[in-house]
C-alpha positions as CSV (number, residue, x, y, z in Angstrom):
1,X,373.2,126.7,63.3
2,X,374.3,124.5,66.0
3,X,376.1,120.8,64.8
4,X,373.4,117.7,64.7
5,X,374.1,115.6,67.4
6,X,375.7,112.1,66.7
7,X,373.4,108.8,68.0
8,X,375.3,107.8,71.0
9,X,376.4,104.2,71.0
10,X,377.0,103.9,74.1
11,X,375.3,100.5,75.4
12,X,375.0,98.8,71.6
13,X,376.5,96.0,70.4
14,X,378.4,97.2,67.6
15,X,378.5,94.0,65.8
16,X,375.0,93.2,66.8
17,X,374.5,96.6,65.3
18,X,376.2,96.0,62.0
19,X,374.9,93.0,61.5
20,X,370.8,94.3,61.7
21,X,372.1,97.6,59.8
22,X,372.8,94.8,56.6
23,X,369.8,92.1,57.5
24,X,367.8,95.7,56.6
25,X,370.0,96.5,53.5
26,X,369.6,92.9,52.4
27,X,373.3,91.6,52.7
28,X,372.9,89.4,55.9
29,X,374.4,86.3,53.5
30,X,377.5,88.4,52.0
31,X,378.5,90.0,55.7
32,X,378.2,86.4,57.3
33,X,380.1,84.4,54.6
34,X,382.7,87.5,55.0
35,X,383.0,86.8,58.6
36,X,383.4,83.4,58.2
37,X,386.2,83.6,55.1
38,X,388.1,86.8,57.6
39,X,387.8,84.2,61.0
40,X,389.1,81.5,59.3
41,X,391.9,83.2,57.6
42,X,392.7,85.2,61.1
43,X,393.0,81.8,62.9
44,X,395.1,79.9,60.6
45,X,397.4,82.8,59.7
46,X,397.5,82.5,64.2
47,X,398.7,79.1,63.3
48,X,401.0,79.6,60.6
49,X,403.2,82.2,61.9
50,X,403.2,80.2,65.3
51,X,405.0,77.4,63.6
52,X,407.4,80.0,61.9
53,X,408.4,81.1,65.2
54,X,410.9,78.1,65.3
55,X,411.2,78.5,61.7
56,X,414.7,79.8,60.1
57,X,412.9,82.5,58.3
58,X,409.7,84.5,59.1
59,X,406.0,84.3,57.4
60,X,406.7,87.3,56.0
61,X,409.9,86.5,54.8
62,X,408.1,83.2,53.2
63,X,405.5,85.1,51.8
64,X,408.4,87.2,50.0
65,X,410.4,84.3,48.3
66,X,407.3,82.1,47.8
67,X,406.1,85.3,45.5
68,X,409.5,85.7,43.9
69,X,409.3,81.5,42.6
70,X,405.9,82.3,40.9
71,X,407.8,84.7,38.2
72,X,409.8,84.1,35.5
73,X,413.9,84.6,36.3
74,X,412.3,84.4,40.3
75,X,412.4,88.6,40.0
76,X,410.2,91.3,40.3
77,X,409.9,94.9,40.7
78,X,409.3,96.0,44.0
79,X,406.0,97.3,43.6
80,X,404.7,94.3,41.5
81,X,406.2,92.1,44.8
82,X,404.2,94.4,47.1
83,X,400.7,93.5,45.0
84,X,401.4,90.1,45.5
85,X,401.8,90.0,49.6
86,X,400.4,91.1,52.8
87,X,402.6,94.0,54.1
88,X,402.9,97.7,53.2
89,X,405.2,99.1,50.8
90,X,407.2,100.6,53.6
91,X,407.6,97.8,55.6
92,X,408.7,95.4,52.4
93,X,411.3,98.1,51.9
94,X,412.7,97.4,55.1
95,X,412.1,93.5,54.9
96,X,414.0,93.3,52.0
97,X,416.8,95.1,52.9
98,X,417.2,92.4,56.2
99,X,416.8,89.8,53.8
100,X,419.5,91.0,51.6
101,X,421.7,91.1,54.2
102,X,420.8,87.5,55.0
103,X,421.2,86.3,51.5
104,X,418.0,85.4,50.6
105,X,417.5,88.2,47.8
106,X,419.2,90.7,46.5
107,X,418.5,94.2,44.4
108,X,418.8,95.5,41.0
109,X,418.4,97.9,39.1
110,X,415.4,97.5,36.4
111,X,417.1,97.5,32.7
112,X,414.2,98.6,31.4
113,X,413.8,101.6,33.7
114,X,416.9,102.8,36.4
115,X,414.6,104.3,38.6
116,X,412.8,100.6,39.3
117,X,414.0,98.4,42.0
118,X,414.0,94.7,41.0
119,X,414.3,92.1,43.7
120,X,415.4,88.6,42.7
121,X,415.6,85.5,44.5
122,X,419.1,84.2,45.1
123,X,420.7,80.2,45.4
124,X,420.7,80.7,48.7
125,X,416.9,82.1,49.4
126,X,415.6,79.4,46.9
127,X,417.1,76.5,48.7
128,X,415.5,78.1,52.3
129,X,412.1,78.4,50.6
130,X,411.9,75.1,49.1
131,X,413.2,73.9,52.6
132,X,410.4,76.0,54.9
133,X,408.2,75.7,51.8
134,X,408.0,71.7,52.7
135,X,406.9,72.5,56.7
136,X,404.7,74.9,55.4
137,X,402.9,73.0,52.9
138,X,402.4,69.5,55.6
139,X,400.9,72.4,58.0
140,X,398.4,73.4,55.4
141,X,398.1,69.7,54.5
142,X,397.1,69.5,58.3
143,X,395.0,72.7,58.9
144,X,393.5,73.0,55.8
145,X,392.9,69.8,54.4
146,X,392.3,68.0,57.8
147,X,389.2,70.3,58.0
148,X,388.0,70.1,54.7
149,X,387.6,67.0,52.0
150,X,388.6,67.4,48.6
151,X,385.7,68.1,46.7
152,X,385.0,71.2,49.8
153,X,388.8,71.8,49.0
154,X,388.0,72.2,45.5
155,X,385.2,74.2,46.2
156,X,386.6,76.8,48.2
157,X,389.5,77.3,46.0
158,X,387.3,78.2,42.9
159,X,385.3,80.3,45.1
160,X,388.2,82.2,46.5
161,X,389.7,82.5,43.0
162,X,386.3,83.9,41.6
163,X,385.8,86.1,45.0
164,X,389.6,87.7,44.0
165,X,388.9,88.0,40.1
166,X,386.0,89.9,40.4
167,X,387.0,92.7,42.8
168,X,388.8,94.5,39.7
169,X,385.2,94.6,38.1
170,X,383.3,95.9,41.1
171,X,383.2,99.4,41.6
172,X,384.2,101.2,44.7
């Protein structure tokens, strides 16, 4: 029996495509508010990691030692740090070893397992986040909050706090 062709897409629009494939399926809204939340995260990350160019320490970097603040003893297993941030397990692996090198953090072993890697924030890493943590938080004061009011601000926090929540309750 010979294979069943595949449609050809040559000449479509393959957003314009995607976009009448969910009108039909009934999820125009949820596709076009998903565009909108991805866009406007895509161009203010853009932003962000601009003004870290001139910045001591990377986004990335940030991101790390921002996470490490939010927990008790500033420490966390690696694995539990890579939940918490934008980058791959790999690639943490290898950001945390430059930034261990640098100062900023430095690894443990888990007492309560030895085959755990705990990362904990140092003096040194906690007095460069609170310092970048200042810029950062006057350029989302700027980017953010010039664009928005507060009540919209308060809005679209408890909207992307009940968007997060609810992914461990929706199936795959």
């Amino acid at each position: 029996m010979a294979p069943t062709a595949r449609p050809s897409l040559a000449g479509l629009d393959p957003t314009r495509t995607n976009r009448r494939w969910a009108m039909e399926r009934g999820q125009k809204q949820a596709v076009q508010a998903w565009e909108a939340l991805f866009r406007s995260q895509v161009t203010l990350l853009r932003r962000f990691k601009a003004n870290f160019r001139t910045a001591e320490i990377s986004l990335s970097e940030y991101d790390v030692l921002y996470n490490l603040t939010l927990f008790p003893g500033a420490r966390l297993r690696l694995n539990e740090l890579n939940e918490h941030i934008l980058l791959a397990q790999p690639s943490l692996s290898r950001l945390i070893e430059r930034m261990e090198a640098d100062g900023l953090v430095r690894r443990e072993r888990d007492p309560a397992d030895g085959r755990g890697t705990l990362v904990v924030l140092t003096e040194h890493g906690l007095v460069v986040q609170r310092r970048v943590g200042r810029a950062h938080a006057d350029a989302i004061a700027a980017y953010v909050g010039g664009a928005l009011n507060e009540e919209e601000l308060r809005v679209l926090e408890r909207l992307c706090n009940k968007l997060r929540a609810a992914q461990s309750t929706i199936a795959n």
